[in-house]
Residue frames as a rotation matrix with the C-alpha (Angstrom) as fourth column:
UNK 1
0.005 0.105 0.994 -34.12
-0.181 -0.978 0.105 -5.09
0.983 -0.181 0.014 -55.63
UNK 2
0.830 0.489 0.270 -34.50
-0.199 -0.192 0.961 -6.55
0.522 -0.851 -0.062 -52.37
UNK 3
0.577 -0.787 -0.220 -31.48
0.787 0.607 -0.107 -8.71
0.218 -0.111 0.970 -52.51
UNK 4
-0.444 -0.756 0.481 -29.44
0.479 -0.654 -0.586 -4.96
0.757 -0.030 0.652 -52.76
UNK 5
0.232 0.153 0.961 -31.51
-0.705 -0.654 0.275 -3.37
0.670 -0.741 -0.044 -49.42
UNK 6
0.983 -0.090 -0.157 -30.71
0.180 0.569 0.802 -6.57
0.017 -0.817 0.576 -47.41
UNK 7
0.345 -0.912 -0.223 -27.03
0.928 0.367 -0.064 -6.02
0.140 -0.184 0.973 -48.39
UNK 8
-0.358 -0.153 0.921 -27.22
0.152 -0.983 -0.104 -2.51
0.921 0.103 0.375 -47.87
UNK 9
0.718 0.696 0.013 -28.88
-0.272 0.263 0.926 -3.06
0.641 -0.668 0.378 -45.03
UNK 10
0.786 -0.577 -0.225 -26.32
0.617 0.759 0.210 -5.96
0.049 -0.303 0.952 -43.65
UNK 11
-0.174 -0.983 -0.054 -23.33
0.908 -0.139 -0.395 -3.49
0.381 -0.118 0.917 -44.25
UNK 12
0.063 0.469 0.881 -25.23
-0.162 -0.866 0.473 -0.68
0.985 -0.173 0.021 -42.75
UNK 13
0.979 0.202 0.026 -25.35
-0.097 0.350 0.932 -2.65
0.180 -0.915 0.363 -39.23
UNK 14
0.343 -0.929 -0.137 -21.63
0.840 0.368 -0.397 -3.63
0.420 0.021 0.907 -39.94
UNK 15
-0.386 -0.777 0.497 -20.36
0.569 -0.625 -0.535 -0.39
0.727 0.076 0.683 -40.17
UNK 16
0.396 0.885 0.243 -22.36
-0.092 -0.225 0.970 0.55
0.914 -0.407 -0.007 -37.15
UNK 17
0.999 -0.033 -0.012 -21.68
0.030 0.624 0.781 -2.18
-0.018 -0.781 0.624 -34.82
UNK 18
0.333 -0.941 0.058 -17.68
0.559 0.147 -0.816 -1.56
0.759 0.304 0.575 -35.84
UNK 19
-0.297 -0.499 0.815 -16.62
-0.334 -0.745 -0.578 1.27
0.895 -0.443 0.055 -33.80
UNK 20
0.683 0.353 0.640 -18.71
-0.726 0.231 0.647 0.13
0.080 -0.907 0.414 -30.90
UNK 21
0.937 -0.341 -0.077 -17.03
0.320 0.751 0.578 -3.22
-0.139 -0.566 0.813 -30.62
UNK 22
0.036 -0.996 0.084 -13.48
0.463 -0.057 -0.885 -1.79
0.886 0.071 0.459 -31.54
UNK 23
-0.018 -0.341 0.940 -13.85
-0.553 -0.780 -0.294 0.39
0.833 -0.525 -0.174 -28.29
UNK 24
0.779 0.418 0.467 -14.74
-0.620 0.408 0.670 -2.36
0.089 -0.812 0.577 -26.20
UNK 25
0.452 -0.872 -0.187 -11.46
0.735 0.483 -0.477 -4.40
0.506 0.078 0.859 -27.11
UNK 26
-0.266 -0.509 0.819 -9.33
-0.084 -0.834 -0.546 -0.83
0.960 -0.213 0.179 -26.26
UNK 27
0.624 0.661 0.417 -11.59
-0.619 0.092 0.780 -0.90
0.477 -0.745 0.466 -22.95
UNK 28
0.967 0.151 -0.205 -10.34
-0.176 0.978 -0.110 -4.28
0.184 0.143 0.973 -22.24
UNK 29
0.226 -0.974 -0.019 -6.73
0.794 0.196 -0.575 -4.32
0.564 0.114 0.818 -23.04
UNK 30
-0.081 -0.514 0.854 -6.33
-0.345 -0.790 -0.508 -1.04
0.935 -0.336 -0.113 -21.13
UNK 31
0.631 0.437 0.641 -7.97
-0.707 -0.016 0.707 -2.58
0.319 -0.899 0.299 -17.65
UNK 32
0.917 -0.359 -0.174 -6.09
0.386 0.910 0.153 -5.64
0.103 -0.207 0.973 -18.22
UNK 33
0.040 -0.900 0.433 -2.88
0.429 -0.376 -0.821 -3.90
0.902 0.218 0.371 -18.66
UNK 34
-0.050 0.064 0.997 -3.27
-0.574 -0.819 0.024 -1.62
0.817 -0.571 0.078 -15.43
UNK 35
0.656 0.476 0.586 -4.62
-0.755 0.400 0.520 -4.52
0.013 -0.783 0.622 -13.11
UNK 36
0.649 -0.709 -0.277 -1.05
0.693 0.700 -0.171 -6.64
0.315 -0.081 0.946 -13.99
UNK 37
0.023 -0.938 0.346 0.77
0.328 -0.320 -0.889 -3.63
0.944 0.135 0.301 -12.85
UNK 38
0.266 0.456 0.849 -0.59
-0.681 -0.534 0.500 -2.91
0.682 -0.712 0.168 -10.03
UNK 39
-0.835 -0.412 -0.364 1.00
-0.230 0.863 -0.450 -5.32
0.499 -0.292 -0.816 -7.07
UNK 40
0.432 0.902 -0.018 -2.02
0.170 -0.061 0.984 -7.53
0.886 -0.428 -0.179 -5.48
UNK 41
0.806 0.257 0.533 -3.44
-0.474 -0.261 0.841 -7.29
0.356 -0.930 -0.088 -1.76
UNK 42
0.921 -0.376 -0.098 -1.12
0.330 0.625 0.707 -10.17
-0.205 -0.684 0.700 -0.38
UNK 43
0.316 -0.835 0.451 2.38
0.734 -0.086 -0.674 -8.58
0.602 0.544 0.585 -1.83
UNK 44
0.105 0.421 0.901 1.11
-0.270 -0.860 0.434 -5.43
0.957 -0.289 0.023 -0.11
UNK 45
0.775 0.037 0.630 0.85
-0.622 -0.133 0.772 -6.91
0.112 -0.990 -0.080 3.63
UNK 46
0.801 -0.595 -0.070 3.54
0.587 0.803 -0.108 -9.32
0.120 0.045 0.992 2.95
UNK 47
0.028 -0.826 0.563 5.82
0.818 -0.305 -0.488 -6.25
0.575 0.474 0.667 2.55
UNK 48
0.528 0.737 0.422 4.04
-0.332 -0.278 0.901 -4.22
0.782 -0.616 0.098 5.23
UNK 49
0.997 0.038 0.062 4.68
-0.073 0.556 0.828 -6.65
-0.003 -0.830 0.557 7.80
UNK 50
0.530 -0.848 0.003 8.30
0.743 0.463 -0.483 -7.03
0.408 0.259 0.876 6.38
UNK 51
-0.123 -0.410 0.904 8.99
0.263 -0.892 -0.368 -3.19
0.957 0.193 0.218 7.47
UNK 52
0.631 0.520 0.576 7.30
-0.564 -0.201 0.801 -3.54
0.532 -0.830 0.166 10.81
UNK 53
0.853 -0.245 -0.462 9.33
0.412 0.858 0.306 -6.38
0.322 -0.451 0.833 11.63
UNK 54
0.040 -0.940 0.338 12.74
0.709 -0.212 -0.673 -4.84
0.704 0.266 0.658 10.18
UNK 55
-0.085 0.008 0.996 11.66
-0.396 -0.918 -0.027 -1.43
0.914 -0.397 0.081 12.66
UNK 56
0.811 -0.172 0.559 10.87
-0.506 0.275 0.818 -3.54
-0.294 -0.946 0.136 15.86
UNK 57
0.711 -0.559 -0.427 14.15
0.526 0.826 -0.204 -5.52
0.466 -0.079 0.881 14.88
UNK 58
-0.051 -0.675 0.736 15.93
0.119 -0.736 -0.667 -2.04
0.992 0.054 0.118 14.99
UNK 59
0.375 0.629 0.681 14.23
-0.300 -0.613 0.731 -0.92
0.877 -0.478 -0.041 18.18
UNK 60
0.975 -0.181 -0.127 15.31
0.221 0.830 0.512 -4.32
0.013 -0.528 0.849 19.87
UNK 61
0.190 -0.981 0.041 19.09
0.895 0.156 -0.418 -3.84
0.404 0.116 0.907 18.89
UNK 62
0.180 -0.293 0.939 18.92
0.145 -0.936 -0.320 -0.43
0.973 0.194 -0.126 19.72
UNK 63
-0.111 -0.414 -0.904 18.51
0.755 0.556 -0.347 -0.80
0.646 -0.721 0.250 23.32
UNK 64
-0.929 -0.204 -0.309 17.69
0.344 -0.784 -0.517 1.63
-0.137 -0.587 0.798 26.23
UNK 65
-0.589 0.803 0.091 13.85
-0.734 -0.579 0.354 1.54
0.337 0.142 0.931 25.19
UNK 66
-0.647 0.563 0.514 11.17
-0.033 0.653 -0.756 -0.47
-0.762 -0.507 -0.404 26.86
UNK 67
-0.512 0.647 -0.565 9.23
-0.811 -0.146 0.567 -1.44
0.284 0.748 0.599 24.14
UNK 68
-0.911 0.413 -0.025 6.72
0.405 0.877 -0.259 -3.82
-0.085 -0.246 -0.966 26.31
UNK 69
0.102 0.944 -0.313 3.99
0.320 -0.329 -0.888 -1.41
-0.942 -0.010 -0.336 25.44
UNK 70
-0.337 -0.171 -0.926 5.20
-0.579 -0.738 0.347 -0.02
-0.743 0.653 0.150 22.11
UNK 71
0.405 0.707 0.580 3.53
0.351 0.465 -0.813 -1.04
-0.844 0.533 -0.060 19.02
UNK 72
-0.606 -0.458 -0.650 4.75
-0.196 -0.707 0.680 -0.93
-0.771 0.539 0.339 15.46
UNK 73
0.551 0.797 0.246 2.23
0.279 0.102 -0.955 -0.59
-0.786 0.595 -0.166 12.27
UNK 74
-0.584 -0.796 -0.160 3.65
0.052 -0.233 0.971 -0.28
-0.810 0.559 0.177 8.84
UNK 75
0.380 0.819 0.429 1.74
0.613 0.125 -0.780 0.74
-0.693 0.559 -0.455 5.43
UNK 76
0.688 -0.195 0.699 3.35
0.544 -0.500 -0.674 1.85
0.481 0.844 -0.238 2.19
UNK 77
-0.096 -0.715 0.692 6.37
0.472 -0.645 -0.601 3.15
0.876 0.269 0.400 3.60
UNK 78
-0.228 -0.203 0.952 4.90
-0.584 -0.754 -0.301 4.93
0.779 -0.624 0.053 6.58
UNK 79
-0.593 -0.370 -0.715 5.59
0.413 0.623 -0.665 3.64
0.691 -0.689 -0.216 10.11
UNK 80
0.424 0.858 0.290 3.50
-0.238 -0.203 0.950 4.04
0.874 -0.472 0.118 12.76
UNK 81
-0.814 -0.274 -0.512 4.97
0.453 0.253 -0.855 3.69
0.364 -0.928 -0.082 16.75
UNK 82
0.253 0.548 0.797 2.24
-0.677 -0.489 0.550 4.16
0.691 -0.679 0.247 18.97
UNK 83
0.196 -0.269 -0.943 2.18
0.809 0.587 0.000 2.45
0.554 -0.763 0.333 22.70
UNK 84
0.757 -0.334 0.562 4.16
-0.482 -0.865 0.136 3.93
0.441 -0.374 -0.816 25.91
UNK 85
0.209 -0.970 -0.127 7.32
0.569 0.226 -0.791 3.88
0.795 0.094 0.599 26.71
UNK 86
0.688 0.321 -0.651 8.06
0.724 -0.367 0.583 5.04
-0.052 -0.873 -0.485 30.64
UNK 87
-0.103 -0.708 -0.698 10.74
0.641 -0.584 0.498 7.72
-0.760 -0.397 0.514 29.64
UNK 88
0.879 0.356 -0.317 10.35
-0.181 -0.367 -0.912 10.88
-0.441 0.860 -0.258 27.04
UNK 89
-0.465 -0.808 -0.363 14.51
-0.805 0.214 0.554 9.91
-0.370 0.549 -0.750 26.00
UNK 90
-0.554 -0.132 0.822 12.88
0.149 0.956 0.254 6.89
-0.819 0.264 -0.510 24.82
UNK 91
0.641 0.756 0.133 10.35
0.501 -0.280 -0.819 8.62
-0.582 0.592 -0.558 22.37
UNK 92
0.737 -0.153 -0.659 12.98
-0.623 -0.531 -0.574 10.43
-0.262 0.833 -0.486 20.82
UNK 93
-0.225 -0.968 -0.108 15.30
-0.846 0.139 0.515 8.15
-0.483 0.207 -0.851 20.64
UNK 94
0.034 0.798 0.602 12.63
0.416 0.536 -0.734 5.57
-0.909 0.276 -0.313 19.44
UNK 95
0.886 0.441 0.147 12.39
0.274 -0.242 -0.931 7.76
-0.375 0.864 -0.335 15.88
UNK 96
0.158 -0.811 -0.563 15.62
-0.873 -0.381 0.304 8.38
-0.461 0.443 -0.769 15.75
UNK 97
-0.698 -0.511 0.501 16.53
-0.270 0.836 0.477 4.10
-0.663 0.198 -0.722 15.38
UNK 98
0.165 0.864 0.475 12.71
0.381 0.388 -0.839 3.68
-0.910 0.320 -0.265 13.62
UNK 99
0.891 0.340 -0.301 13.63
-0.212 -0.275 -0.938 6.22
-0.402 0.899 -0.173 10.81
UNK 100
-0.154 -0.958 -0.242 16.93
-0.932 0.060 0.357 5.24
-0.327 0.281 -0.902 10.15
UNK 101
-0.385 -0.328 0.863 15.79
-0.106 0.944 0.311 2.01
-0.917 0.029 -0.398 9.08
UNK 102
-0.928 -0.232 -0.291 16.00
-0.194 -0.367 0.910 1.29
-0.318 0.901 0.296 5.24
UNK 103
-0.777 0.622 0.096 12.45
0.525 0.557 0.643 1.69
0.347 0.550 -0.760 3.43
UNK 104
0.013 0.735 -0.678 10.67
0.849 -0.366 -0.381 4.04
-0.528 -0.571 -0.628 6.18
UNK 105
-0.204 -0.308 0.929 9.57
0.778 -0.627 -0.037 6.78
0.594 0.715 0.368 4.27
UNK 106
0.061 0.194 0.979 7.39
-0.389 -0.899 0.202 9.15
0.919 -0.394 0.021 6.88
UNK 107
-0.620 -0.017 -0.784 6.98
0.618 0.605 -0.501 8.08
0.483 -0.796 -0.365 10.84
UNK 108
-0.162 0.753 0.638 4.26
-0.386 -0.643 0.661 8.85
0.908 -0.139 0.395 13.11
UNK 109
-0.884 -0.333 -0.329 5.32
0.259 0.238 -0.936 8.92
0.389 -0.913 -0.124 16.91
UNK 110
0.119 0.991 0.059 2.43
-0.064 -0.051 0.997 8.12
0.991 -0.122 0.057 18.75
UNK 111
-0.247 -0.196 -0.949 4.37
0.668 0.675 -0.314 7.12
0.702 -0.712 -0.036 21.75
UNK 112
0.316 0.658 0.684 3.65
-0.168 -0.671 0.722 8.34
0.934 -0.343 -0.101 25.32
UNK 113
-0.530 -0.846 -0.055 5.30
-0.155 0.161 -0.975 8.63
0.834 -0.508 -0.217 28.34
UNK 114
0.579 0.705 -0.409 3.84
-0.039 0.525 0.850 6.73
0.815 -0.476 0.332 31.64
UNK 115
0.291 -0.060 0.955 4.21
-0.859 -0.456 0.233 7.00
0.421 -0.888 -0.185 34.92
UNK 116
-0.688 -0.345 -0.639 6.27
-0.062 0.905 -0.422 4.31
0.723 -0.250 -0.643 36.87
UNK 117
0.590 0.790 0.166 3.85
-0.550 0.243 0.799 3.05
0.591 -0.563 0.577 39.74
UNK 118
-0.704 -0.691 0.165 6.34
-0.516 0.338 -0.787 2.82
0.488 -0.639 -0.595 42.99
């Protein structure tokens, strides 16, 4: 008689402790699955920095802009120009050469136009 409440017992806890640990596997395999698709941190500024470059490369070829104050910032796609630049033709002509380059998705002209100092 006792021998059948320990095993009645014993598969009582089983069939308990089942669902619980099957959800923790699921758990698991889903986080793990999400956190390989995701690209990491260093892919991210590595590609960043690639887009910033590729926009001041443009900027440079483009010519006709002083870009000794002009700053470029790049993050997921969106470009950033902030700085000044001593003419306002250079601010538009600054987003024109910045979004034309492949990969910018939005731009945000920050630039600003500055007095020369005769």
């Amino acid at each position: 008689m006792q021998q059948a409440r320990r095993i009645g017992a014993a598969l009582g806890l089983v069939m308990a402790i089942t669902p619980a640990l099957a959800q923790n596997v699921e758990i698991s395999a889903v986080a793990g699955s999400s956190a390989s698709s995701t690209p990491d941190a260093k892919a991210v500024r590595s590609s960043n920095r690639a887009l910033a470059k590729a926009v001041r490369s443009a900027l440079v070829k483009a010519r006709g802009i002083d870009l000794t104050k002009v700053f470029v910032y790049a993050k997921g796609g969106m470009v950033t120009l902030s700085g000044s630049v001593p003419e306002s033709s250079q601010v538009a002509r600054a987003s024109e050469v910045a979004k034309a380059v492949p990969g910018v998705g939005a731009l945000d002209n920050r630039l600003s136009v500055y007095a020369l100092e005769r």
